[in-house]
Each structure stands twice: as C-alpha cells, then as structure tokens.
C-alpha positions as CSV (number, residue, x, y, z in Angstrom):
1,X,79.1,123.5,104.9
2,X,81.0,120.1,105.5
3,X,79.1,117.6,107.0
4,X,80.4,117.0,110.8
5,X,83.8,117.8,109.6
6,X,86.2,119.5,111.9
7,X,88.4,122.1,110.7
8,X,91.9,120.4,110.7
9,X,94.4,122.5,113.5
10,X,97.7,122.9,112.8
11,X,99.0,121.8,116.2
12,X,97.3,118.6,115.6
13,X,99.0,117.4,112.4
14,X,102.3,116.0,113.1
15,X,105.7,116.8,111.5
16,X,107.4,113.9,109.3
17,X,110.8,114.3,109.8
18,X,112.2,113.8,106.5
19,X,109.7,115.5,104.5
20,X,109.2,119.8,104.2
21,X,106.5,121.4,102.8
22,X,106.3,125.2,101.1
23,X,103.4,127.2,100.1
24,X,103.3,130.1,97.9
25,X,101.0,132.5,95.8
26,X,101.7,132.2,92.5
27,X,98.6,133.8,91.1
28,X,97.7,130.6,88.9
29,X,94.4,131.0,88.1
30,X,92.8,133.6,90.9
31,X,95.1,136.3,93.1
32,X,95.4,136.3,96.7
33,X,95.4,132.5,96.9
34,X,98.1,129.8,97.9
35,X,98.1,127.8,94.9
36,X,101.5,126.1,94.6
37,X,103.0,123.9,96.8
38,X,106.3,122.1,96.8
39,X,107.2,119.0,98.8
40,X,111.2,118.7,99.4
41,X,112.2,114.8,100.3
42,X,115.0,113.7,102.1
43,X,117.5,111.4,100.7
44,X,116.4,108.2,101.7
45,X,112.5,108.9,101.3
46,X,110.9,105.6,98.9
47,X,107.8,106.6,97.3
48,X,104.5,105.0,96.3
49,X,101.6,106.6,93.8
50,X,98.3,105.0,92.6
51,X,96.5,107.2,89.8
52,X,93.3,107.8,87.9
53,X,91.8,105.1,85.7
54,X,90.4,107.5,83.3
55,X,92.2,107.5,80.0
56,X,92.3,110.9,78.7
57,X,94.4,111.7,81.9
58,X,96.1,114.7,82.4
59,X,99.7,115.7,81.5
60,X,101.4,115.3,85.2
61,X,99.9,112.1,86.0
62,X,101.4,110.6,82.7
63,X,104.6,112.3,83.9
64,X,104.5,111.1,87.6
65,X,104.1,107.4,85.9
66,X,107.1,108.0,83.8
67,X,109.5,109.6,86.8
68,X,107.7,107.0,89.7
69,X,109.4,103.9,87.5
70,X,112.6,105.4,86.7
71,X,114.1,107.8,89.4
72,X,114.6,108.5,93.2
73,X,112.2,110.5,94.0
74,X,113.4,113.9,95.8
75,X,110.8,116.5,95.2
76,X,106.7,116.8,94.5
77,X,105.3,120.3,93.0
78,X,101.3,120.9,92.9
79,X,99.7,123.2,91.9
80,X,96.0,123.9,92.2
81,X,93.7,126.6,89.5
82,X,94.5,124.5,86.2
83,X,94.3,120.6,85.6
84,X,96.7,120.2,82.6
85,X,94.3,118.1,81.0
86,X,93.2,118.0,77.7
87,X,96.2,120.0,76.7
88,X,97.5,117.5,74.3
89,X,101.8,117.2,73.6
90,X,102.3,121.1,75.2
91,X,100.8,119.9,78.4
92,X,103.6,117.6,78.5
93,X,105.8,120.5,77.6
94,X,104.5,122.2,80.7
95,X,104.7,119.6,82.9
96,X,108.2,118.4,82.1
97,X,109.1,122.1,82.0
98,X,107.6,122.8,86.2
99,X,109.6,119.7,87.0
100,X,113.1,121.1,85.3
101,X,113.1,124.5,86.6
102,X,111.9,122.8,90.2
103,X,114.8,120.8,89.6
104,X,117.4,123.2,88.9
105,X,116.8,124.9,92.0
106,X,117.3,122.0,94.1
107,X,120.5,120.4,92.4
108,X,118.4,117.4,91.4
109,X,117.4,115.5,87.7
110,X,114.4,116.7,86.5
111,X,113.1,113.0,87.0
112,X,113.6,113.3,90.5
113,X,110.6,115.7,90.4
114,X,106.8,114.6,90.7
115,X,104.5,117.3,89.1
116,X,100.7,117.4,90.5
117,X,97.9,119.7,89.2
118,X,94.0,120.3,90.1
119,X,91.9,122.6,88.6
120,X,90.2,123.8,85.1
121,X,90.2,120.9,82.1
122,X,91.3,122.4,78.7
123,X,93.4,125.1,79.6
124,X,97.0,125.9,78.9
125,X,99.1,125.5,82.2
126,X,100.5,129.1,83.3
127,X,103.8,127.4,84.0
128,X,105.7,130.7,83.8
129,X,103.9,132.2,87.0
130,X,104.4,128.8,88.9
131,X,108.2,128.6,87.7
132,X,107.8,132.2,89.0
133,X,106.9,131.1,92.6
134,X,109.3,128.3,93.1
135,X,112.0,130.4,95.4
136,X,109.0,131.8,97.4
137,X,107.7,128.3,98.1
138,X,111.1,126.3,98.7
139,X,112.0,129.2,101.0
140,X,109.1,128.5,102.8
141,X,109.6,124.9,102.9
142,X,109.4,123.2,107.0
143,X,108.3,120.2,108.2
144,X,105.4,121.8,110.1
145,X,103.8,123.1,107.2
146,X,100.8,120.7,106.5
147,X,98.2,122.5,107.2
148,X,99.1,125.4,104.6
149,X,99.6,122.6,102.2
150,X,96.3,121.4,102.8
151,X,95.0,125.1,101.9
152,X,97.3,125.3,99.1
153,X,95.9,122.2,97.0
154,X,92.0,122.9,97.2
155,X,89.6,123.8,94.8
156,X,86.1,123.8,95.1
157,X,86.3,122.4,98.6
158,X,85.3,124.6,101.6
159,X,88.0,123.8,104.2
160,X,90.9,121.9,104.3
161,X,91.5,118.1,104.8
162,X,94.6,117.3,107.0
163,X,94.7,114.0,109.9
164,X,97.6,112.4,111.8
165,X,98.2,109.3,113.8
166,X,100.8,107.3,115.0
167,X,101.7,103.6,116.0
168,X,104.3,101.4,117.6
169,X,106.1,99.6,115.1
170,X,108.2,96.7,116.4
171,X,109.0,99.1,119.3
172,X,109.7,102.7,117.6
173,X,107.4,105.6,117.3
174,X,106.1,106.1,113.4
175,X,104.5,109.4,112.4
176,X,101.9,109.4,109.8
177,X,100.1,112.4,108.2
178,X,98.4,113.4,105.4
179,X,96.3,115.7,103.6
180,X,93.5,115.6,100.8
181,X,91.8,117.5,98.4
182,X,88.5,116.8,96.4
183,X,84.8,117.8,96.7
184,X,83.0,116.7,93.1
185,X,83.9,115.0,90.4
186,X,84.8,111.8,92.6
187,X,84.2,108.5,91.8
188,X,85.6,105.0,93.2
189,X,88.9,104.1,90.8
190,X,90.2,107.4,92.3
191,X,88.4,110.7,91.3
192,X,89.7,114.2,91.1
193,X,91.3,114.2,94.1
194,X,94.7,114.3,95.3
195,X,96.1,112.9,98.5
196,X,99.6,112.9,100.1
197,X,100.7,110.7,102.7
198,X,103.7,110.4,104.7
199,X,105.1,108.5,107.5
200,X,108.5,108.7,109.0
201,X,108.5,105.1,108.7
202,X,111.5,102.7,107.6
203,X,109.6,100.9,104.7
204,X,111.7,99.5,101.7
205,X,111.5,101.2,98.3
206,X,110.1,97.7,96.9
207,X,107.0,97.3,98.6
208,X,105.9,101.4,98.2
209,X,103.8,100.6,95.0
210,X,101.9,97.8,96.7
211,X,101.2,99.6,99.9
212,X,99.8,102.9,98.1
213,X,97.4,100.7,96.2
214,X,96.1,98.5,99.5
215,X,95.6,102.0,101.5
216,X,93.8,103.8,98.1
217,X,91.5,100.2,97.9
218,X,90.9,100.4,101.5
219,X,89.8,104.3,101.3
220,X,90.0,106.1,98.0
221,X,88.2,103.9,95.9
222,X,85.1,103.5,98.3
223,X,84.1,107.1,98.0
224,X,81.9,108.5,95.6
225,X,80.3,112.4,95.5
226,X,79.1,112.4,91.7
227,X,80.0,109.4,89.6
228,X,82.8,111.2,87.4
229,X,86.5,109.7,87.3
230,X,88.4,112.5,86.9
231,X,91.9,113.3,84.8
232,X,93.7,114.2,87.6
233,X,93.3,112.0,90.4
234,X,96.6,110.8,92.8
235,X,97.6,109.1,95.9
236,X,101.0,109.4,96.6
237,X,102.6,107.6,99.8
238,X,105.8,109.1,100.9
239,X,108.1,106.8,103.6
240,X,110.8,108.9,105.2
241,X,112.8,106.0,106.5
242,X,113.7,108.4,109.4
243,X,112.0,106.5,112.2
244,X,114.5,103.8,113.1
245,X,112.3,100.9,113.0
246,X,113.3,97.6,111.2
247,X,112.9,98.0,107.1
248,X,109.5,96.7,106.5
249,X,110.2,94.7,103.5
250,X,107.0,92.4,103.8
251,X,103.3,94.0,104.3
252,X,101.9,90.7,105.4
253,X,104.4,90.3,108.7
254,X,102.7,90.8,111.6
255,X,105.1,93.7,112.5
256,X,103.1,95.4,109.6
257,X,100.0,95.4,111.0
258,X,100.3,98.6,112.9
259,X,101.6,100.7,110.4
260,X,99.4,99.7,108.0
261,X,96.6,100.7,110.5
262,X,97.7,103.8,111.5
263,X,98.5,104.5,107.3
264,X,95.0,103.3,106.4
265,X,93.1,105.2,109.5
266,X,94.4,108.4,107.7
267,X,94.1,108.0,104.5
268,X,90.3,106.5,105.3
269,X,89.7,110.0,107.1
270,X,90.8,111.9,104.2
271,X,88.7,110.0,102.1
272,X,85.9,110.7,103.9
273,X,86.4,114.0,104.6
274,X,86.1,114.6,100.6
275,X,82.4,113.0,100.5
276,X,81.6,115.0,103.6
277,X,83.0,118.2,102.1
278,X,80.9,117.2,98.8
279,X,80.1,119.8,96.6
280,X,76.4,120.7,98.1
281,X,77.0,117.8,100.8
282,X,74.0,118.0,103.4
283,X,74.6,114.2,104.3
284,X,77.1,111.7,104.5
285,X,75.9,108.0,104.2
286,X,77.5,104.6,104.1
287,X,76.2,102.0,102.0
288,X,76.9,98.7,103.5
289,X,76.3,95.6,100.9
290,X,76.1,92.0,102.8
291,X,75.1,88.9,102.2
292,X,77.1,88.5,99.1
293,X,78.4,86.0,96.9
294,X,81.5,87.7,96.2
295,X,83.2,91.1,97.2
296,X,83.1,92.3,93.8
297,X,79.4,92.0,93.6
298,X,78.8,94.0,96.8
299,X,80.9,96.4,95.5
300,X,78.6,96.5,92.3
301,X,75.3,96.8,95.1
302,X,77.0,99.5,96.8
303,X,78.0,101.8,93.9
304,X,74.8,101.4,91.9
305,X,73.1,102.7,95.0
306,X,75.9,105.1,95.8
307,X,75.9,106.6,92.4
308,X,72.2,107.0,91.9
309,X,70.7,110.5,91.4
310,X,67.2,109.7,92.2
311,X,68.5,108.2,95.3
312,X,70.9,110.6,96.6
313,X,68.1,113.2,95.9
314,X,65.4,111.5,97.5
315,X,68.1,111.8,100.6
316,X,68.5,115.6,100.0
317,X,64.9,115.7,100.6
318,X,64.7,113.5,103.3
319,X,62.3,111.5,101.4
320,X,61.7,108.0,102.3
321,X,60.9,106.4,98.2
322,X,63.2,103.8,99.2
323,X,61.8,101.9,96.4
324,X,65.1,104.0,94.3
325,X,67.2,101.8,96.7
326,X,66.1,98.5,95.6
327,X,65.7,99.6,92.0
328,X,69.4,100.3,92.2
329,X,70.3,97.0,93.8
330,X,68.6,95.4,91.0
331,X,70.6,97.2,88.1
332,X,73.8,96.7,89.7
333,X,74.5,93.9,87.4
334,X,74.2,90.8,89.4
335,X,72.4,88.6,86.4
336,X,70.9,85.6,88.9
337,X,70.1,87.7,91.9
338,X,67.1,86.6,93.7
339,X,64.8,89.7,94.8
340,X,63.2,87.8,97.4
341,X,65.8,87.3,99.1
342,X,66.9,91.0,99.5
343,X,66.8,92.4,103.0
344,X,67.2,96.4,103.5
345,X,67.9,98.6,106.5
346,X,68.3,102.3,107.1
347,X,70.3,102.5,110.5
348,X,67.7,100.7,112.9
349,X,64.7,100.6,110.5
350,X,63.9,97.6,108.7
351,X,62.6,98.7,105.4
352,X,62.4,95.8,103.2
353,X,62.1,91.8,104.1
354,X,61.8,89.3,101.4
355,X,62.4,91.5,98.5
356,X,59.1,93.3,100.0
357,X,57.8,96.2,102.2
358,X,58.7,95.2,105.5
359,X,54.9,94.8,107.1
360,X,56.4,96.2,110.5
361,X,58.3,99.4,108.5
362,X,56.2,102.5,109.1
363,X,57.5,105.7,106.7
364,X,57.6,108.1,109.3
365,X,60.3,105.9,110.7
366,X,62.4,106.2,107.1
367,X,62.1,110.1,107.1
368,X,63.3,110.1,110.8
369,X,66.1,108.3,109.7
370,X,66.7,110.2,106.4
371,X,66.8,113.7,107.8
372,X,70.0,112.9,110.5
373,X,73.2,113.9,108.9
374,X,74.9,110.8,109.2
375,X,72.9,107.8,107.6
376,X,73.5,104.0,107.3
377,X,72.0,101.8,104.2
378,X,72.3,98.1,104.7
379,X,71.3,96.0,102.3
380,X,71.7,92.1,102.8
381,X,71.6,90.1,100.0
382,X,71.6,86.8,100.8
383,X,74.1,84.9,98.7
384,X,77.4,84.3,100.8
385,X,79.0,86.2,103.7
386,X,80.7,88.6,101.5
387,X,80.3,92.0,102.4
388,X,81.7,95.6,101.1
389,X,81.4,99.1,102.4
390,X,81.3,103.2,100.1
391,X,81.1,106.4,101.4
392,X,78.7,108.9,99.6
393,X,77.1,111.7,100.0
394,X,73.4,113.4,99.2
395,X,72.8,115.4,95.9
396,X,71.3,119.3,96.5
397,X,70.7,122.1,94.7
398,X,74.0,123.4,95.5
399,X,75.8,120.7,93.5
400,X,73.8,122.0,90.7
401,X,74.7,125.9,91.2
402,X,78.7,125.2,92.0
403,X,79.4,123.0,88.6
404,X,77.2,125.4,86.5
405,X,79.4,128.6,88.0
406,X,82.8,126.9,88.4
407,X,84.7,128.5,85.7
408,X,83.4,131.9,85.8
C-alpha cells in the first residue's frame, strides 16, 4: 500500500479548459485495462517537456525531442504495457507510425503529435492494437477526464496520482492539474516516470522549455525509489492560454511567482506521490543535506544516502545502524570533507555530533523514530549555508518479489 497517499477523487481535479483527455482499452499488453490515452490541445496551447538523461532512450522520447523543436504542438498519445525501448530503427517506425494515424484522425501533421510509452524494455510496440483504439479514445476525449488518465498511464503503481491547485495571477483565476505515473525504476535526472501538467494559464510559447525544466528540478529530480534512470522518463508542461491573464513572457517577474507556485506545488505532489507509491514502499523519508559548501554537494550527500540499499533496508527494518548513514555521507564524493564536523538528525533525535555518537543519543530513541511512516534525515555538514532536500523511500521484500515477477 502507498504510504499516506490518498486516493485522488475525480471531483477534486480540476478541468483545464483548453485541454481534453480520452481513455480507451486497447488491450496492449494485458485485457480489461485502460492502456491508451490521448490528450487533444487546443489551438493556442504552448508546450514544454524535460526527458530522461539515460542514453539508450526509448523510441518516443527521441521523437517527442524531434516534434517539441519543430511543430505546434496539438495532440499527446500514451500508452502504458510496452516501453518502446531497446527496439532499435522499427521502434521509430512505431512511434512515428502511432503519431500519423493519431494525426490523420484529427486533421493535424504528424509532428503535431507527441507519442509517450511506459512499460516492458525490449519488446516490439503493438502499434496496430493502439492505432486500433484511437476512435474509442478521441470519442471519449473531455476536459474532466483526469482522473481516468491517471488510471490509464500506470504500471506497476497501485493507485493513481492526480492533484490540482489554483492561483491568482495578476488578478485572473489559473487552473493547474496534473497527473503522474512511476513506482520503481526512479532515479533523480528523471526516472521511469511520466508526468503531465497543465494550466489554463496565458504563458508564451518561449519560455515553456525553461519552465518545464525549473518545475522537474524543483520536484522530479529530487525523488529517488531505486537508483535506475530509466528509458522512458517525461515531464511535459501544457499552457492552455485560455485563462485571460497577461502573457507571461518572463518567469522571474514578480507576477510569476504565483503560477510558478501553484505549478511547482503539483508537480512536487506528484513527485512524491511516486516515492510514496514505491514499489514495496513502507516509508517515505526526506533527506535534508545542510551546512554545505555548495548546492551541488548537498545534493551529492543527499543521493548517496538516498540511493543506499543498506540504508533504505536498515529503514525497512526499523533498524537504528545509523552508522550506513554516515558511511554514505562519506562516499558521496566530497574529496576535503571534514568528518568531525558532521552533525546528524533523525526528526528530533540527535544521532551524531562531531563526526561521533552523540553521547546524549540513546537507540531506542532511533528505532522509535525509524518505525513512523514518515521520517526526516538531517545531516549538517558544516561547510556553508547551502542546503538541498530528496524524497526516497525504504527498500522491502516486496521490491524484491514485484521486479523478479514483472514480466510474467
């Protein structure tokens, strides 16, 4: 089960006028399953992505790349069941293929289409049975439909990951929601996950790239379930330019600020709600680095500690061999750190001082902490005042079972 995460309501997630969603079962992988999804934008819309690091990507993030820097964006079509990774020049095939036929149906040029997939590595892409589905999903296609979409792109994730807010921006109502999937295989540098975000927002078509990368940095990129950059992984940040606000041409006016709040508060819940709904999750825990010289190096702290299987077991267990933690901070790859200056905390409990076993710490006070849900590591280096936050989750036997049995 998800760890203290809600199950999204469809009266809760707000319509983006603008943008209308349709969900179908096209039988891509499994029967009985929504498993294609198609996202119809408004003329108008300006669009944003931000995509894995890895290099053997898959097929329809090197064809989003391609279609993101040359056309107007009018339409998105996911699919979850098969990744279209690993599958080489036909993947591409298959890829540009989904986005022609989903083209032709709408009147559109077949770069107007973004194609998103999530599932199995290494197998051909059924594109005949999603072609086959297209008219069943763009018939269903309404703006209220966010929650089904939500259901439609999972794969090994146990519920659904949906949130909406909304802002004043320079006096007019602005809409944002957005939906996630992931649950393993998710690493900072974006993981194999898929998020899309929209806001009826008035925001100019320059300034989309640059806002989908500050709202993955300030969420995205600071989770981590198992370590793995996927293939696959996407952000994609839709603006409707239906709300009637000023054009937002510069992300650094104050008239920004709100929007950018309300964006980032969603996409940081979305985030999260992939570590809590990690594969196995029985915890979710922030690592909090302080105390450094630079942001970069707390960010090395953080994800050496994050990523660690003896210490995100040890949490599993509720076992305080904290000891793991400061092992981790000392591999991160800081060359001059100075251990005896390293302060750490778990929530209230002040492990180490000095580098050393706090004299004061007592370990029944570590396990209390380590057996809540929700845990807080804080470790201070004492460098600088920078300071960086991740989101991660505890390793169980669970994880183990759900990889090993994923493709049978």
């Amino acid at each position: 089960m998800p760890v203290n995460l809600p199950l999204p309501a469809a009266a809760d997630l707000l319509p983006v006028p603008g943008v209308r969603i349709g969900v179908t079962e096209a039988g891509v992988r499994k029967p009985g399953r929504k498993d294609v999804t198609v996202m119809l934008l408004d003329p108008g819309c300006t669009v944003g992505g931000v995509f894995t690091t890895n290099r053997f990507c898959a097929a329809p993030v090197q064809i989003c790349r391609e279609h993101l820097a040359a056309s107007d964006i009018r339409a998105v079509v996911i699919n979850t069941g098969n990744a279209n990774a690993g599958t080489g020049a036909d993947g591409l095939a298959r890829a540009k293929e989904t986005c022609s036929a989903l083209a032709g149906k709408l009147s559109l040029k077949a770069t107007q289409v973004l194609p998103f997939s999530t599932g199995v590595i290494m197998e051909p892409l059924p594109v005949d049975r999603i072609v086959a589905g297209l008219d069943a999903a763009i018939l269903d296609a309404r703006e209220s439909n966010w929650l089904k979409a939500a259901e439609g792109i999972m794969t090994t994730d146990t519920q659904p990951k949906a949130f909406s807010a909304t802002a004043m921006v320079d006096g007019f109502l602005i809409t944002v929601t957005g939906i996630s999937k992931g649950a393993g295989m998710i690493r900072p540098n974006m993981a194999t996950m898929l998020g899309f975000i929209a806001t009826d927002a008035c925001i100019d078509a320059s300034v989309m790239p640059a806002l989908a990368r500050e709202l993955a940095e300030g969420s995205f990129n600071r989770v981590t379930v198992d370590g793995d950059t996927s293939t696959n992984d996407s952000l994609l940040v839709i603006a409707s330019n239906k709300a009637g606000n000023p054009t937002v041409t510069d992300l650094d006016a104050a008239s920004a600020a709100p929007l950018k709040r309300a964006m980032l508060e969603v996409a940081r819940k979305l985030a999260q709600a992939i570590v809590r709904d990690g594969e196995g999750a029985t915890k979710f825990i922030a690592v909090q680095v302080e105390g450094g010289g630079t942001e970069a190096e707390c960010r090395l702290v953080a994800y050496a500690i994050a990523h660690s299987p003896l210490v995100k077991t040890a949490f599993f267990a509720s076992d305080p061999n904290l000891g793991r933690i400061l092992a981790a901070v000392g591999y991160a790859g800081i060359q001059d750190l100075d251990q005896s200056l390293i302060e750490l905390f778990l929530d209230d409990v002040h492990v180490a001082t000095r580098g050393g076993r706090n004299p004061a710490y007592r370990e029944e006070d570590g396990q209390r902490v380590m057996k809540q849900s929700e845990i807080t590591v804080r470790v201070h280096l004492g460098r600088g005042a920078a300071s960086q936050t991740v989101w991660t989750c505890d390793f169980s036997h669970d994880y183990v079972t759900i990889n090993a049995d994923y493709r049978s």
